[in-house]
N, C-alpha and C positions, 0 to 999 in steps of 0.2 A: 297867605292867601289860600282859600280854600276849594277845590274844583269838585262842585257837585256833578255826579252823570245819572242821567235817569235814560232807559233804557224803554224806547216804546214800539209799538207797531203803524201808529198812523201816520200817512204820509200826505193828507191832505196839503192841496196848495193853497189853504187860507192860512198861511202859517203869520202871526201876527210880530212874532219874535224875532232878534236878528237872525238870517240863515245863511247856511254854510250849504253849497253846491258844489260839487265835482265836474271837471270838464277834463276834456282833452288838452295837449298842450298847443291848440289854433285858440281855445277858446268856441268852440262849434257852437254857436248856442242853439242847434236842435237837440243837443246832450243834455239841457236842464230845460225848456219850455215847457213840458208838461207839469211843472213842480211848483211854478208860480204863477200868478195873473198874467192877463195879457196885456194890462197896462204897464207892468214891471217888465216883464218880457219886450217889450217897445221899448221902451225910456233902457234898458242896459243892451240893448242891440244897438241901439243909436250912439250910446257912446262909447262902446266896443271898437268904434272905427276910429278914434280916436287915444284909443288907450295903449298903451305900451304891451303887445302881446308876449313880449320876452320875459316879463315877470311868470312870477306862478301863483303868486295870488293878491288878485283883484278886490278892491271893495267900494262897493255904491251905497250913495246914503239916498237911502229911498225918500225917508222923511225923518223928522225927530226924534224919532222913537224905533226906527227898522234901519238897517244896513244887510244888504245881500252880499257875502262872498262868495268868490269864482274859484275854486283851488285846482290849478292846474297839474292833470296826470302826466307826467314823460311814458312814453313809451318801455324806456329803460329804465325805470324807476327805481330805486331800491328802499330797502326796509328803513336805513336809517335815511335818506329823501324822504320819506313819510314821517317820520317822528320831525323829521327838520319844518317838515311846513304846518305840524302842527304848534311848535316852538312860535313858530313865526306868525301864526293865527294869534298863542295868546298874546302875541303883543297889542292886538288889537280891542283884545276883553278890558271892557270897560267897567271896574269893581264898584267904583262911585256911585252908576247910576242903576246897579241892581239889575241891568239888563238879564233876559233868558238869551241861550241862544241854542238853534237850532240846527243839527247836523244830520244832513239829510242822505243814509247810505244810499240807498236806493238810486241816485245818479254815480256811485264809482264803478267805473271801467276798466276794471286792474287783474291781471290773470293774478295778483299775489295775494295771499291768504290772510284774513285779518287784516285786512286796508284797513278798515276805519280803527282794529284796535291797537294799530302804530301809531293812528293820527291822534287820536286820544290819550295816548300813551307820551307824545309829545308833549301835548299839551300839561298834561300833569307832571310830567320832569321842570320843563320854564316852569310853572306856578311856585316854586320851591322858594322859601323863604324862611332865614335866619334871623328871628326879631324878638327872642326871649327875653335881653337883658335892655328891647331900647322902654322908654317911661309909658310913652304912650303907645297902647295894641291896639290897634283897629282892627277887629272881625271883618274881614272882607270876602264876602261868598260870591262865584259865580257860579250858575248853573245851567248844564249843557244837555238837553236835551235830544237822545239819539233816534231819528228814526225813520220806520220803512222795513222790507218785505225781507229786502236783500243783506248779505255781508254782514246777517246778526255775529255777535260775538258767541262763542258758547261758554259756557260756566266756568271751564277748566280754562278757559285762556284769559279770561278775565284773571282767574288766582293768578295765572302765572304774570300777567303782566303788575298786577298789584304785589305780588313779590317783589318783579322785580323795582319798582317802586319805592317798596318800603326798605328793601335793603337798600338802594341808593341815598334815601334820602337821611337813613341810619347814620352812614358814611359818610353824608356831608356835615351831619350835624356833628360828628363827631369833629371833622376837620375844622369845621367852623368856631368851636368851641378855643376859649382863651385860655392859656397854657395853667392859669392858677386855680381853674377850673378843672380842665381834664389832665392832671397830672398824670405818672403812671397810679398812683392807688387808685383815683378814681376808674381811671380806664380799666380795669381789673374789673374792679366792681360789673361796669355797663356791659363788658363782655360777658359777664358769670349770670346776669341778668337775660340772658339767650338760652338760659336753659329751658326756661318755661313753651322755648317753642321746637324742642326735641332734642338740641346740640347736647352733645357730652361736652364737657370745658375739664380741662386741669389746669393750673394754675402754681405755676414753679415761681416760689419767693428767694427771694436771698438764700434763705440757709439750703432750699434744695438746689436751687444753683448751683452754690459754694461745692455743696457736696459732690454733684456731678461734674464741676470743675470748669463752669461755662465763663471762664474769668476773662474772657473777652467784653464778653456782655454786662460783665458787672461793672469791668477797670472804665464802661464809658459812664455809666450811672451811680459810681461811688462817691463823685462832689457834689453828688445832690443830697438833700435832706428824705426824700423820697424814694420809696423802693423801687428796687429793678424786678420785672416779671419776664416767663416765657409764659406763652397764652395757647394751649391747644384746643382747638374745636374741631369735633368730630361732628360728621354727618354719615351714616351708614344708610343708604337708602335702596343700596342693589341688593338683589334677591342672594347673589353668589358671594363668596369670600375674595373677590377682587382686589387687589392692591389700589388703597386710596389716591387719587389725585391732589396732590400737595400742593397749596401755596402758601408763599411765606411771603411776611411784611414787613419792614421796619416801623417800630412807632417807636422815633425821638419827640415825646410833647413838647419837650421846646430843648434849641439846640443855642447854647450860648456860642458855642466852640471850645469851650469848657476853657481851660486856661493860652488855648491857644484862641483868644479871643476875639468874636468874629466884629468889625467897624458896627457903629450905633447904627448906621444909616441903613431901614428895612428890618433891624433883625427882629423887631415884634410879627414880620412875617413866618418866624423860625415854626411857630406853631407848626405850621404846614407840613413840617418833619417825620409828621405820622399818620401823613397821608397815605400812605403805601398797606399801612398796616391798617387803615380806615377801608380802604379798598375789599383788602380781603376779610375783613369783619361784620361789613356789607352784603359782599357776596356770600358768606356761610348765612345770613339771619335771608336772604332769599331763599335759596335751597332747600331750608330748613320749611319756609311756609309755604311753599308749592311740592313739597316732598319728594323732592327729586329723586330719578332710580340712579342712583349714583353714589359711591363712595369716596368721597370729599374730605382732607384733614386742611385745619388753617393752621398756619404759625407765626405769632406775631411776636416781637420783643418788645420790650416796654422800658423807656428810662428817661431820665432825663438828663442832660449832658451838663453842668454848671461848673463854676469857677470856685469850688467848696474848697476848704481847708483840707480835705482827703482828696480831693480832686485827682484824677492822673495826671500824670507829666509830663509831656516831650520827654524820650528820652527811654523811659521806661520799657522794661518788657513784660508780658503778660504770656500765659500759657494756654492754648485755646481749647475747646472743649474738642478737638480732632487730636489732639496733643502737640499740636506744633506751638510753636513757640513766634511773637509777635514782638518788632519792637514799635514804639510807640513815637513815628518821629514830630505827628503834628495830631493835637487830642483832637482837631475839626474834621477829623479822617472818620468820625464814630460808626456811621454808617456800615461801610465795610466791615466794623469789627462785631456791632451787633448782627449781622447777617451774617457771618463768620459761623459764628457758633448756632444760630439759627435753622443756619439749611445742614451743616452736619446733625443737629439733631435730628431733624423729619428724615436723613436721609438713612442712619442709625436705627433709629429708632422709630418711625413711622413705615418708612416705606420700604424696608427690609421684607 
């Protein structure tokens, strides 16, 4: 699903399209009367006295074709309250019937900065959908129309929120993807593909692994047919030589439990295993397109955990890339072991 924003100034109240209003959280309705007719203005006063004022947002079907929302401001409001009641708006976007819909800033009463580009910002996080591999796509557009005098957005806050956007939705795709899909080779690939938006990557395979000695990281990904990677992405955006702020991620693409084998039941969920490292891969491809002044490294490991004839053992010990030494009592432990070696590397080698 796709959320159009068009960006305007007129706030007329012949607004023909469904509309979104702002109110206090009584519902005051002298907070919106100037914004719509006075026949609308009647007909949702009237049954305002009847409505449940505990909610926070309201909607009246004017006719077939209109619906007016109420979205109520708390006094104590906060930033993610604002993306939540946009979340909860699109539930009400109706992609079927092609409706506009209308958000009118000019009724928000909020000392906080960029009201409407949290609620907007909401609204485009819910919109997210995962429907690449179903048979039939249906293009589904809605389009949301911003407008009024007040609480414009400015240019740079629009990037930043669209970063943060596209890095999220990076990271879900990436979590969402099915393990024979985003193995670790692929996932290499899609991270090295970040270059184009300023990230420095290196990309440590097996033999540099081996070399550096990260046998933690490899003894989890050695039963798979698939290679093991460490992933660095760099973002330099401070003016000064600052020591980077590090995160690391694990990303197991799929975790059998390797010979210590995990029950059938759920483990096509195991994908989810590289959520961590989805996280932080998301968040470097944000930073990267709002250019942040900040100096930023990611770290993510890459493997897959499977039941292979080289597989590791119970049993076994491995030697970690800090030089200590691991025994191996249960191979569904991987986790730990590719973070292991992971965070001594950024801490070595990065953040020295």
């Amino acid at each position: 699903m796709t959320i159009q924003i068009n960006y305007k100034t007129n706030s007329s109240n012949k607004v023909l399209s469904n509309l979104v209003l702002f109110t206090d959280e009584k519902f005051n309705t002298n907070e919106f009367k100037k914004h719509i007719s006075n026949s609308e203005f009647l007909y949702i006063s009237d049954l305002l006295k009847n409505s449940d004022l505990k909610k926070d947002l309201l909607v009246f079907e004017i006719n077939s074709k209109k619906k007016i929302f109420l979205v109520s401001i708390k006094k104590d409001i906060k930033t993610s309250d604002i993306e939540n009641l946009g979340a909860k708006f699109h539930s009400y976007i109706d992609y079927d019937k092609k409706n506009d819909y209308v958000v009118n800033s000019d009724t928000v009463n909020s000392k906080i900065k960029n009201f409407i580009g949290y609620f907007i910002h909401g609204i485009r996080l819910k919109s997210y959908e995962f429907n690449i591999y179903k048979s039939k796509k249906n293009k589904k557009l809605a389009t949301i129309n911003v407008i009024g005098n007040k609480n414009k957005i400015s240019p740079q806050d629009q990037l930043r929120f669209k970063a943060l956007e596209e890095g999220t939705f990076f990271a879900r795709d990436l979590v969402s993807e099915p393990g024979n899909i985003l193995h670790p080779d692929e996932y290499a690939k899609r991270i090295n593909s970040l270059r184009k938006f300023g990230l420095k990557i290196n990309i440590y395979d097996e033999k540099k692994l081996k070399k550096l000695g990260m046998n933690a990281l490899l003894g989890v990904g050695q039963g798979s047919i698939r290679g093991s990677y460490l992933v660095t992405m760099e973002w330099n955006g401070a003016k000064n030589n600052s020591k980077p702020l590090a995160f690391v991620g694990k990303g197991v693409c799929f975790d059998t439990g390797g010979i210590s084998l995990k029950p059938a039941k759920f483990m096509e969920d195991m994908t989810y295993d590289m959520a961590g490292s989805a996280t932080v891969v998301g968040l470097m491809k944000n930073l990267a397109i709002r250019k942040a002044k900040i100096n930023v490294v990611g770290v993510v490991g890459l493997v897959e955990n499977m039941p292979g004839g080289n597989a590791q053992r119970p049993g076994d010990i491995v030697k970690s890339y800090s030089g200590k030494t691991i025994e191996i009592l249960n191979t569904d432990a991987e986790g730990r072991l590719v973070l292991a070696d992971a965070l001594t590397f950024t801490e070595k080698k990065i953040q020295t």
